[in-house]
N, C-alpha and C positions, 0 to 999 in steps of 0.2 A: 173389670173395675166397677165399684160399685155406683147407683145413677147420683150427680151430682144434686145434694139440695141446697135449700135456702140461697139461692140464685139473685145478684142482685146486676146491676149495670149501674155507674159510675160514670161520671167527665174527667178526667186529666184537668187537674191545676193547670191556670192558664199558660205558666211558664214551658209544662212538660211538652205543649202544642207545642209551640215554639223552638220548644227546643230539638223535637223532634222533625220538623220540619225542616230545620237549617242542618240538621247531623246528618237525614237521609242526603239532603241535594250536595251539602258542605265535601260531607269526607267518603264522597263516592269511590276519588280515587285512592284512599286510603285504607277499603274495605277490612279487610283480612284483619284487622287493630281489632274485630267484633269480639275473635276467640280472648285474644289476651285480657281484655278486661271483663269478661266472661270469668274463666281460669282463676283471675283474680281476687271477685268478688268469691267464689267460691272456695279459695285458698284463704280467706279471710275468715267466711263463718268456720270452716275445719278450725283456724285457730281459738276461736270462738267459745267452741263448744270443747277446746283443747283446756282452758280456762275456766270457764264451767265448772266442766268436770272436775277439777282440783275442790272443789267443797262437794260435789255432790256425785259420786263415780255411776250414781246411776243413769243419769243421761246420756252416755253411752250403748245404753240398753242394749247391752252383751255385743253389740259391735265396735270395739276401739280403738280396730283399725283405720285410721282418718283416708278417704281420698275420693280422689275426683275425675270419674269415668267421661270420655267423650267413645258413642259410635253414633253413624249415619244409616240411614234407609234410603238409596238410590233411587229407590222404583216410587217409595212413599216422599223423595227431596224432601228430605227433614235430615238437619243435625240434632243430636239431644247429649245435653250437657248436665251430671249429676253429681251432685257431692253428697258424703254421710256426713253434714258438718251443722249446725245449730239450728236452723231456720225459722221457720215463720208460722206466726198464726193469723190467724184475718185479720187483726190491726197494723199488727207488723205490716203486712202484706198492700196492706188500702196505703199505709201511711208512705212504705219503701217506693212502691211501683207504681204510685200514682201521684203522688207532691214531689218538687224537691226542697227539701226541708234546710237550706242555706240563707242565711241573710244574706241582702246583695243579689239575689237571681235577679228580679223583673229589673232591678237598675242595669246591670253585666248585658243582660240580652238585650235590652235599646241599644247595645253599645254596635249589635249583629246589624249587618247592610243587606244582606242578599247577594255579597263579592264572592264567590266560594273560596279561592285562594287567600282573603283574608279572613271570612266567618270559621274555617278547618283550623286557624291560630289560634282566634278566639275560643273557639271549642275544645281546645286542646287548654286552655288556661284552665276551663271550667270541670274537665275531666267526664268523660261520659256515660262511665258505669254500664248498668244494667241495659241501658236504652238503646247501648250502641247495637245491640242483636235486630234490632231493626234496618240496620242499614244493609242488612243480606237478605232478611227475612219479609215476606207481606204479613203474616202471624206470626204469634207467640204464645206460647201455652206455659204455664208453670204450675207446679204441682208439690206442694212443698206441705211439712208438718214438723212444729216445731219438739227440738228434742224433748223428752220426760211428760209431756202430752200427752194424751188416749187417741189410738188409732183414727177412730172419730173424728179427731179433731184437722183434720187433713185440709189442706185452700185449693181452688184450682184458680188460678188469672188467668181470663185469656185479652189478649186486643189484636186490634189491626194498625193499630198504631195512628186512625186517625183520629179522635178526641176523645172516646170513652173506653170502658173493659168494662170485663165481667169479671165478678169474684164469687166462687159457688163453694161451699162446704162439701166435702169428699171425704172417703176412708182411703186414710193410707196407713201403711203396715210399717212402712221403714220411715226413720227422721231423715230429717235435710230437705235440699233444693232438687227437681229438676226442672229443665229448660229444653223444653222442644221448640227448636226452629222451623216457621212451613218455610222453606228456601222461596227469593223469587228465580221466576226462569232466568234472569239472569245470573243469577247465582249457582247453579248448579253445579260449577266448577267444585263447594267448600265439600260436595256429598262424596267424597273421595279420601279411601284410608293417606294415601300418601300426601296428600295436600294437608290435612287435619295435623299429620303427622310433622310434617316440615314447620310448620305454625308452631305448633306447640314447641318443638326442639326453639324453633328463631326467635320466641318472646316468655317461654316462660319455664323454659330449660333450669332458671333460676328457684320456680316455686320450692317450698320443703316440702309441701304435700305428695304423695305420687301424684302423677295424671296417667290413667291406666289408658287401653285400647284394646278392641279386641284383635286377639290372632287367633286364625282360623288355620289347621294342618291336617292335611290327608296323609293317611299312607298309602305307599306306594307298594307293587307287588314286584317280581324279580326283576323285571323286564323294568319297573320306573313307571308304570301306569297309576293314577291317584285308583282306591280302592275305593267304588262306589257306599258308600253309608258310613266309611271310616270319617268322617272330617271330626276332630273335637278344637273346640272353642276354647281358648284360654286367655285371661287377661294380662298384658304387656304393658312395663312401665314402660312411659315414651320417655318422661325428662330426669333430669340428673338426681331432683330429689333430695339433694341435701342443701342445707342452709350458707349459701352466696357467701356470708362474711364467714361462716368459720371455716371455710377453706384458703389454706395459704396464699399471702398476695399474687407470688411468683405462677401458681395454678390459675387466677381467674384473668380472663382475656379484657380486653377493653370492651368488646361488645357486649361480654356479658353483664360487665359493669353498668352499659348505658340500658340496657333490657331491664335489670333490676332496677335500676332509678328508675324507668318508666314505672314500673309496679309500683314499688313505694309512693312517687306522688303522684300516681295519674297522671302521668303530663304524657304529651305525643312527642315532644323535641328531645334532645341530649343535654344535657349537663355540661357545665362550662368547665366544672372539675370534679374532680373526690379525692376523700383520702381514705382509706383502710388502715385500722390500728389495732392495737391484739397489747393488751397492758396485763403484765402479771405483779403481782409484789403486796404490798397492803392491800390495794385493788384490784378486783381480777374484773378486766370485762374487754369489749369488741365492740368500736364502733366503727359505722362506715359513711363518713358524710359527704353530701353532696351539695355543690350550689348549682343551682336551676338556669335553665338559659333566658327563662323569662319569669316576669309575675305572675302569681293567681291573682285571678280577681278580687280576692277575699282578704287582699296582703294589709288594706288599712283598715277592716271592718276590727271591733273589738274582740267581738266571738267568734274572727276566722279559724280555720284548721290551722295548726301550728305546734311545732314542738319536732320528735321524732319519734321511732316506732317504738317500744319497749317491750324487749325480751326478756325472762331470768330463765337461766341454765335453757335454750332455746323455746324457752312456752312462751308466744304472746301474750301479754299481760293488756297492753293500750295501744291504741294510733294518740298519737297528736300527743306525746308526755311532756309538757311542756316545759317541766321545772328544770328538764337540765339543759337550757341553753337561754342568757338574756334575749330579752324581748327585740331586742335590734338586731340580734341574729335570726329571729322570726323566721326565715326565709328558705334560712338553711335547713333539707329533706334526708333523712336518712334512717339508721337503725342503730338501737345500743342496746347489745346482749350482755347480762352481767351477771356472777355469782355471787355477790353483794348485798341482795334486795331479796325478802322472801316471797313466795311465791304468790301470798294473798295477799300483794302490796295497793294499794290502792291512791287516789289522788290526794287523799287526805293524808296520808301515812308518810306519801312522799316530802310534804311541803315539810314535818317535823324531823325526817330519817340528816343526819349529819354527812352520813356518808354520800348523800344528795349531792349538796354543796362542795364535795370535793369532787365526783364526778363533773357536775357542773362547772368549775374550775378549769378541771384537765381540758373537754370540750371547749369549751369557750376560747381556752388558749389553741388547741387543734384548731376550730375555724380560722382563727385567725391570721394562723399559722399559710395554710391554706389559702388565704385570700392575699397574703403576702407575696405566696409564690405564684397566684395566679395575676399577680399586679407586674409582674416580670415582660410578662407577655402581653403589652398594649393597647392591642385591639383585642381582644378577649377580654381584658381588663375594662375597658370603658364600656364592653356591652356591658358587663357585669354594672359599672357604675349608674351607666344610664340607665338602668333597670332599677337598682336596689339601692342609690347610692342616697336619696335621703330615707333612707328608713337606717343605713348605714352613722348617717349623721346624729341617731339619740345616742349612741355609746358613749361619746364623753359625759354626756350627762347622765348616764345609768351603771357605766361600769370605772370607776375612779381607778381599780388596778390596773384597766389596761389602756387606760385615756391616752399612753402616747402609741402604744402599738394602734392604735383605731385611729388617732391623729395623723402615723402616718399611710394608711388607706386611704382618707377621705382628698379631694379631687375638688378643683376651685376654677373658676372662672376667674382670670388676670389681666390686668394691662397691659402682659408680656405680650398677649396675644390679639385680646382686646375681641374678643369672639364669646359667644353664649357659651360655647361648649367648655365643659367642666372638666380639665384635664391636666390641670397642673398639681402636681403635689408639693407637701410645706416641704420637703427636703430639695425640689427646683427650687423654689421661692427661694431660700435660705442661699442654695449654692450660688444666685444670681445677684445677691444683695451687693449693694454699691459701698464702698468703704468708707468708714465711719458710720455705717447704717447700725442701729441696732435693736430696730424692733419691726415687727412684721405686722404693715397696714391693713386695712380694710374696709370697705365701705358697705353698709347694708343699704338695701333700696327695697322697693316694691317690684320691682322690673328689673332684667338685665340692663335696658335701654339709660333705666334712672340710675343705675347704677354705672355705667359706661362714663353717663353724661352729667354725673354729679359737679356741682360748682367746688368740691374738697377737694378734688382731683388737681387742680390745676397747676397749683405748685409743685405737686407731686412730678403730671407731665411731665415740669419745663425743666425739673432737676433728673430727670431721668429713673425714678422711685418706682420700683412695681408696687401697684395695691390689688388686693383681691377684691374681686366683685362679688358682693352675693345678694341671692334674690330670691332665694327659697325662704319659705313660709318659716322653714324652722332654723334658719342662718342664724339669728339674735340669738336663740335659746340655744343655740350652740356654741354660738364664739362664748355668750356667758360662764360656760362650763371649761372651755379648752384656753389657759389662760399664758400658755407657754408652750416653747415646740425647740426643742434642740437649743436648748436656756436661753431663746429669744422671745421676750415679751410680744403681747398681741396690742395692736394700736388703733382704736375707732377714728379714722379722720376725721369723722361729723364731732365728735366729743372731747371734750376740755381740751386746755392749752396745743398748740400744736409744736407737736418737736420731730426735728428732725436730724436729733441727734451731731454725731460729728459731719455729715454732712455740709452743713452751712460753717461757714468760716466766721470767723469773727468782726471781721467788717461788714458783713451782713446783717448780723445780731447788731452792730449801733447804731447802723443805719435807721434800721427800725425803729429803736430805744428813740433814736431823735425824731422819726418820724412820730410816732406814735404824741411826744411829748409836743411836739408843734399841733395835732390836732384833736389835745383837751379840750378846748373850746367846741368843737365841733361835738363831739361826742356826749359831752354834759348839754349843750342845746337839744341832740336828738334823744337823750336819753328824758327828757324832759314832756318832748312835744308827745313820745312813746308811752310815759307814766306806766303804767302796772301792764302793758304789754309784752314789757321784756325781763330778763332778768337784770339784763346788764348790756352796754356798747363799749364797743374796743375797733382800734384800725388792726386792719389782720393785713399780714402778706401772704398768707395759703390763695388769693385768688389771684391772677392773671388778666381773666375776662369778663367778669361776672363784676357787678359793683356790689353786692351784698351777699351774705349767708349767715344762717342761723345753725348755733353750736347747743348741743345738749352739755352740760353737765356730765366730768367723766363716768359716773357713776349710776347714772339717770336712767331709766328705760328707755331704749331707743323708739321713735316714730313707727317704725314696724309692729315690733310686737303692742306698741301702746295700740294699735287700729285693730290686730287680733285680740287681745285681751276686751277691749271694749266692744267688739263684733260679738264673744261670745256671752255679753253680758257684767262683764269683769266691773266693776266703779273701780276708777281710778284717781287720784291726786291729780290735781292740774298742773303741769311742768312749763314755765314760762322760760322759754331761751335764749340763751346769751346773743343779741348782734352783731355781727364783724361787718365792717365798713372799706373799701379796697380804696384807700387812698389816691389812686393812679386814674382811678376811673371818669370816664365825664360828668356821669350822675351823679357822682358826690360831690364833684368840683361846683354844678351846678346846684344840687343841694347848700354847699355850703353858703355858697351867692344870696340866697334865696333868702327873704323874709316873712313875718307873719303868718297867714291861714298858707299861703304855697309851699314855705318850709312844711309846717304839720302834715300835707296832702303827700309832699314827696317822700318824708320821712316813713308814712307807713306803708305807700307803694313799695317804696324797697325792703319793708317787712313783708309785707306779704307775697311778693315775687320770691322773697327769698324762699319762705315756707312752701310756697308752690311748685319752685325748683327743689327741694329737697324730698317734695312726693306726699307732702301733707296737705288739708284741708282748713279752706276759711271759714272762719267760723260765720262769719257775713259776706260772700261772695259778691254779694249787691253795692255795696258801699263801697268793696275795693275799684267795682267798675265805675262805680258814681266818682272817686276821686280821680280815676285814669282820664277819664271822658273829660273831667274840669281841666288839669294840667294838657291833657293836647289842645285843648279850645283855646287856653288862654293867651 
């Protein structure tokens, strides 16, 4: 080999320390994962340069047959792993094998403890790529030259994997990757043909690329003796070598299903589900999707990975093709091979192709499809929710054809249960509805707890009314979109009039009429002492225990989102809100008693208790306590 020049030495990006330190101690007991995502990456450039090729057939440089050789050296404990597949020139190389180039790394790794049992989760969210060859290895050599290059132009990497490498300029002859592992002595187990071999059959059985091995055969003479000088070398496919989805469902096994999903998202766990589908007709194409058992870390960044793999007539074209699946299926990891799409399709070409948007179509109705039948099964189901279920929650507001299929996925916190956990769906809600009921409540809060213990609730309680709790950041901007569920209206209980339909009887409703009409007086005095704090006083029978609360306007933006939209800078209108006054109560009874400056003091205590009960903020905190402090002295 010719001597290495232009020699430099380098520091690992501080994240790659890091991360390398928590992968060697992390996924000790995991080891053996180093090949497959080895295998992987290397299945990847083959595609790569499988792509390529389609504009430019020289990059092939007269070898076009794609694949990816592993042998070992016992005596020298080194594995070395090569593919003839696109690779790398010195920027490539600094930039691949020394940064990790994701938004979200240094935040994701504050998230690492030094637990290994849960840092090996978290590392598994993150995916380990290249770096995982450290966890068998004390070095690492790589020797790579990018295809349609000058021999010349060849990198060699080396590290130890504790904060820097060397990157040296070499001549190489042939393109692609190799990867020489120095084994540590504990590792010595991987220097073994049939261990190499078992690997690769249990995790990457699935690749399309071959993955060769060498076989070594002597002959023998009459008698069965090996023939000394005869041994010849030949190379042996190990794994299956054709492409996972266009093999018949009824042929691929479960495990190989969860092997491939490893490959496609880099993830260490199994899949909660998939589905495999083969469409002929106007459309011809194969997908094969899967949902994840956990999140990446990267699931709310804007520029995370996302989308599925894209194939046409089996060539890789993209990872991450985003455009055929809505953004609140983000999550969902898979492949779609199609002959639909020409082969030098690009991201630009996708967003204007027509035939996009009906693949996109079909998909989108397949996940869902998917997520329906994985909602069968409960506990699978709510990991899925408690994992994905508000990023689940933008579909009503992004996909309007399939807002009641998404409507019924989505998973509420109720006061059927009266617990955090989000696990009722509108089709229980509906089936448990009390007769004469006919619209389906809800309360948004800041908290489960504000939402539990909201003062709307109360009538609700004492009639026996389930209402859903919600408390997620994106509850408002969702009930805003989801406006019906099995032709029963949605009902804000903080918002306009309260009805509760056939439920109350009509001796209820005069009761009221008359109560309400007995205390005009009261309500025109408070509305008076209040002036431009409110919008309006009313006696309300929605409360029980509470002597006050404040009503938005049906139509109004609710308290939640009004604090997110101003958090993120938003100007908004000032919304002054209606006050309900609970006739029954002591404090109004003593309110009403009440004359001059003490009516005024009492009148806006029970504004602002109320506001404060509802999860919002005083606008003058100081003053409310100044009036509280005066009324208990007095």
């Amino acid at each position: 080999m010719t001597t290495a020049t232009h020699e430099e030495t380098l520091g690992f990006q501080t994240e790659v320390k890091q991360l390398l330190n928590l992968m060697i101690h992390s996924l000790y007991s995991n080891r053996e994962i180093f090949l497959r995502e080895l295998i992987s990456n290397a299945a990847d450039a083959c595609d790569k340069l499988r792509y390529a090729a389609l504009d430019n057939d020289a990059l092939y440089e007269g070898d076009s047959e794609l694949r990816i050789e592993i042998e070992h050296d016992r005596e020298a404990n080194t594995v070395t792993l090569r593919d003839n597949g696109i690779g790398m020139n010195r920027e490539d190389v600094i930039a691949n094998l020394g940064t990790i180039a994701r938004s979200g790394t240094a935040e994701f790794l504050k998230q690492m403890s030094g637990e290994q049992q849960k840092d090996a989760k978290l590392i598994g969210q993150f995916g380990v790529g290249f770096y995982s060859g450290f966890i068998v290895a004390d070095e690492v050599a790589v020797r790579t030259r990018k295809a349609g290059t000058d021999a010349s132009e060849g990198v060699e990497w080396r590290s130890k994997g504790e904060g820097e490498f060397t990157v040296a300029d070499i001549e190489r002859e042939v393109h692609g990757t190799e990867i020489i592992l120095h084994l540590k002595d504990d590792a010595k187990e991987f220097a073994d043909d049939y261990r190499l071999q078992s690997l690769v059959r249990k995790y990457s059985d699935h690749i399309e690329v071959p993955v060769r091995m060498p076989k070594t055969e002597t002959a023998k003479d009459d008698e069965g003796n090996d023939i000394e000088g005869s041994e010849v070398t030949t190379w042996e496919t190990v794994n299956e070598a054709t492409a996972l989805w266009a093999r018949p469902k009824s042929e691929v096994s479960d495990d190989e299903y969860k092997a491939f999903y490893k490959h496609v998202a880099h993830d260490f766990s199994d899949p909660l589900t998939w589905s495999h589908n083969k469409v002929e007709g106007k459309l011809e194409y194969t997908s094969l999707l899967y949902v994840p058992g956990r999140a990446p870390f990267d699931m709310y960044e804007r520029d995370g990975a996302r989308g599925v793999k894209l194939y046409v007539q089996r060539v890789f074209i993209m990872d991450d093709a985003e455009q055929f699946l809505p953004l609140y299926l983000r999550f969902i990891k898979g492949v779609l091979d199609t002959r639909d799409l020409s082969l030098n399709v690009s991201r630009e070409l996708l967003q204007q192709d027509p035939k996009v948007d009906k693949i996109k179509g079909a998909l989108t109705k397949r996940a869902l499809d998917m997520l329906k039948k994985l909602s069968k099964e409960s506990e699978q189901y709510q990991t899925f929710w408690n994992t994905f279920g508000s990023v689940l929650k933008e579909g009503p507001g992004e996909d309007a054809a399939n807002r009641e299929k998404v409507a019924g996925l989505l998973r509420f916190a109720s006061t059927h249960t009266d617990t955090s956990a989000q696990e009722q769906s509108l089709a229980d809600y509906v089936e448990r509805m009390k007769e004469g009921q006919k619209k389906i409540y809800y309360v948004v809060a800041d908290s489960f707890n504000a939402a539990k213990n909201s003062p709307h609730l109360e009538i609700f309680r004492k009639k026996g009314i389930e209402v859903l709790l919600l408390s997620d950041r994106i509850d408002e901007w969702l009930m805003s979109h989801l406006t019906e569920f099995d032709g029963k209206s949605f009902a804000d209980v903080a918002k306009g009039e309260l009805d509760l339909g056939d439920v109350e009887d009509e001796a209820e409703k005069k009761a009221q009429e008359e109560t309400a009409k007995a205390k005009e007086d009261l309500v025109k005095r408070v509305k008076e002492a209040l002036s431009d704090g409110v919008q309006e006083v009313k006696v309300t029978h929605r409360l029980t225990d509470s002597p006050a609360c404040v009503v938005l306007p049906e139509h109004e933006m609710g308290y939640q989102m009004r604090r997110i939209m101003e958090a993120a800078g938003q100007p908004l209108p000032e919304v002054k809100p209606i006050l309900e006054l609970n006739p029954e109560h002591p404090l109004v009874a003593r309110l009403e008693s009440s004359e001059g400056d003490l009516f005024g003091q009492l009148a806006h205590i029970l504004l602002d208790q109320a506001i404060i009960a509802e999860g919002g903020h005083l606008d003058d905190p100081a003053a409310y306590v100044k009036r509280l402090n005066s009324v208990l002295t007095a």
